[in-house]
C-alpha positions, 0 to 999 in steps of 0.5 A, spaced: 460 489 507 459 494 501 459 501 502 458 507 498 462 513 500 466 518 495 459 515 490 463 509 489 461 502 491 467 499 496 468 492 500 471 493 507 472 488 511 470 490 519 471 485 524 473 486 532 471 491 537 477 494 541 481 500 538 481 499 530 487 498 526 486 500 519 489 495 514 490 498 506 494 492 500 497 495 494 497 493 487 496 487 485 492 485 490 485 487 494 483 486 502 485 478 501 493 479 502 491 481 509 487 474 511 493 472 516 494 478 519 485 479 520 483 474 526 490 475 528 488 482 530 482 480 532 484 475 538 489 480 539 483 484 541 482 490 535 478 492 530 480 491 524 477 494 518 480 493 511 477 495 505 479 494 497 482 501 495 478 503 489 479 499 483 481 493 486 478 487 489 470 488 489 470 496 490 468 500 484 473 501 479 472 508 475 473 510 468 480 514 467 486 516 470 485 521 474 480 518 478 487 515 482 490 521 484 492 519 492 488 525 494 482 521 492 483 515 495 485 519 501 478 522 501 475 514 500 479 512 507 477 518 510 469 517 508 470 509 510 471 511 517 466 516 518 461 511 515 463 506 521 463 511 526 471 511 528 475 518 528 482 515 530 485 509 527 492 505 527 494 504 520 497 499 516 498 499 509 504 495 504 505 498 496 501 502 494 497 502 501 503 504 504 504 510 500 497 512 501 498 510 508 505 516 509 500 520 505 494 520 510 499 520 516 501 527 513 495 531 511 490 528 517 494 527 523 490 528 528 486 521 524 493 517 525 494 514 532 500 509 529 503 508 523 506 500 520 508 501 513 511 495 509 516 495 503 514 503 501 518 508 505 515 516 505 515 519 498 521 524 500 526 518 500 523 514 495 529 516 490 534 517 496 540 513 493 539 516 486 539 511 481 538 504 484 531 506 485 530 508 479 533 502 476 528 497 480 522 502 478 524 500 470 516 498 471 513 504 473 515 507 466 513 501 463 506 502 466 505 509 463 503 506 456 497 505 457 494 499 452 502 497 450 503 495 458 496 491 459 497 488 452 504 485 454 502 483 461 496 479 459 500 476 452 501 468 452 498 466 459 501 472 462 507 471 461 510 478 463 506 479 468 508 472 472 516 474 471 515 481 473 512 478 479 517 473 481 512 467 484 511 472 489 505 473 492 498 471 491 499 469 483 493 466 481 488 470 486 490 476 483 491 474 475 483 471 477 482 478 479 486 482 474 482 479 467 475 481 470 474 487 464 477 494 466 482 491 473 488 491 469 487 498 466 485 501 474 490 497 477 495 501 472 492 507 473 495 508 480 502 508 477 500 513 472 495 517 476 501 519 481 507 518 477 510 521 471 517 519 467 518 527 469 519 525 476 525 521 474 528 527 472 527 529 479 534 530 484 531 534 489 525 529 492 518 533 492 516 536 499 511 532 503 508 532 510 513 529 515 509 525 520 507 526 527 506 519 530 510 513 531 513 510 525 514 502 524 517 502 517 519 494 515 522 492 509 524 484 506 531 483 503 529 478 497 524 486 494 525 486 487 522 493 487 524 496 493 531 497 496 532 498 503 535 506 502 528 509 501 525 506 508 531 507 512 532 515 509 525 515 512 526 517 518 528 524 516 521 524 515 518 522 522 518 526 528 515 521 532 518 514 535 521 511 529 523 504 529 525 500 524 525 492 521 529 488 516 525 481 515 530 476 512 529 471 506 521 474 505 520 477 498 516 483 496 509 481 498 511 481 506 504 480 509 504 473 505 510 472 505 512 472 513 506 473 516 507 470 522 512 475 523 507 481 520 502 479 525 508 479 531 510 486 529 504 489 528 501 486 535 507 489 538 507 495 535 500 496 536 500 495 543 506 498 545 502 504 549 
């Protein structure tokens, strides 16, 4: 279905009666990356909803960068539940969606009942090991030059782009998606909205809310962009019950990647009352 919230158009998949379980992908991918996981939960007796977070898929993609500060898209979640009438949901979110997911836990606690968060660890611990991280996260600065990044992404068939993502995760779908006018560019935008080469200069980890509910942080050993440090650190930044999974031979695109095994957790995790 298409909805408007925050005055933009977004898709959001909602399927199931049960409790809800919120699902949130990350870049470069839309709701799609979730399409094992989706009649899993359902079966499993949830409600699922997930929506392409702004600039990606078929939701809007607003003009400048700007539009892609976290807090916004934090407003945008918050409006998609409203609309569908849920005001306490189980979260799931990998990538950015899992930054977004820490973020959401932490400024709207009362919202999250459980949290799953794949890859990405809470924005604390992100630079935890002080220089491993950073060297994964050459791509980050190199997403900062707005023109020169989507230029050398796009040149000869994509080639950069293809390495950089190491046949990992849905290629072709997301090349498809990314070469429709201005998805690029949006899709960047969250690096460049919610990043800066400043922050790599930055010891002391910026403070952030810790989170209340309970936590499953899972991370796979072939993730080119993330190392294990940051998700095992964040456990300082959770209060509640805090569990952690190591998925072995599964690369960065961990619902694709191992979905059976997403699909085992996450119905474990979530019903584990």
């Amino acid at each position: 279905m298409q909805m408007t919230v925050n005055g933009l158009s977004f898709h959001v998949i909602d399927e199931g009666t049960g409790p809800p379980v919120l699902l949130l992908h990350g870049f470069p991918d839309s709701s799609a990356v979730w399409r094992h996981q989706i009649p899993a939960l359902v079966a499993a007796g949830h409600r699922v909803i997930a929506p392409d977070l702004r600039g990606f898929g078929e939701s809007d993609r607003p003009e400048g960068v700007g539009n892609y500060r976290l807090e916004l898209a934090v407003q945008d979640v918050l409006g998609i539940l409203t609309t569908l009438g849920v005001s306490r949901v189980n979260v799931v979110g990998h990538d950015w969606g899992a930054t977004l997911a820490w973020t959401l836990a932490g400024v709207a606690p009362e919202v999250v009942e459980r949290l799953v968060v794949l890859s990405v660890g809470h924005p604390s611990a992100y630079f935890t090991d002080q220089i491993r991280q950073r060297e994964l996260a050459w791509y980050v600065l190199f997403f900062q030059y707005a023109d020169i990044a989507e230029e050398s992404l796009r040149r000869d068939d994509w080639a950069l782009f293809r390495l950089f993502v190491r046949g990992d995760g849905d290629v072709d779908r997301n090349l498809a998606d990314l070469s429709r006018p201005g998805a690029l560019t949006a899709g960047l935008n969250w690096y460049r909205a919610n990043f800066s080469p400043a922050s790599f200069g930055q010891v002391t980890p910026p403070h952030l809310p810790s989170v209340g509910c309970s936590v499953l942080g899972v991370w796979s050993d072939h993730d080119h962009a993330l190392g294990e440090a940051q998700m095992l650190a964040s456990e300082k930044y959770v209060t509640g019950a805090w569990r952690y999974v190591r998925l072995e031979r599964a690369g960065h695109c961990i619902p694709l990647a191992a979905p059976e095994k997403v699909i085992r957790l996450l119905v474990e995790f979530l019903d584990d009352y």
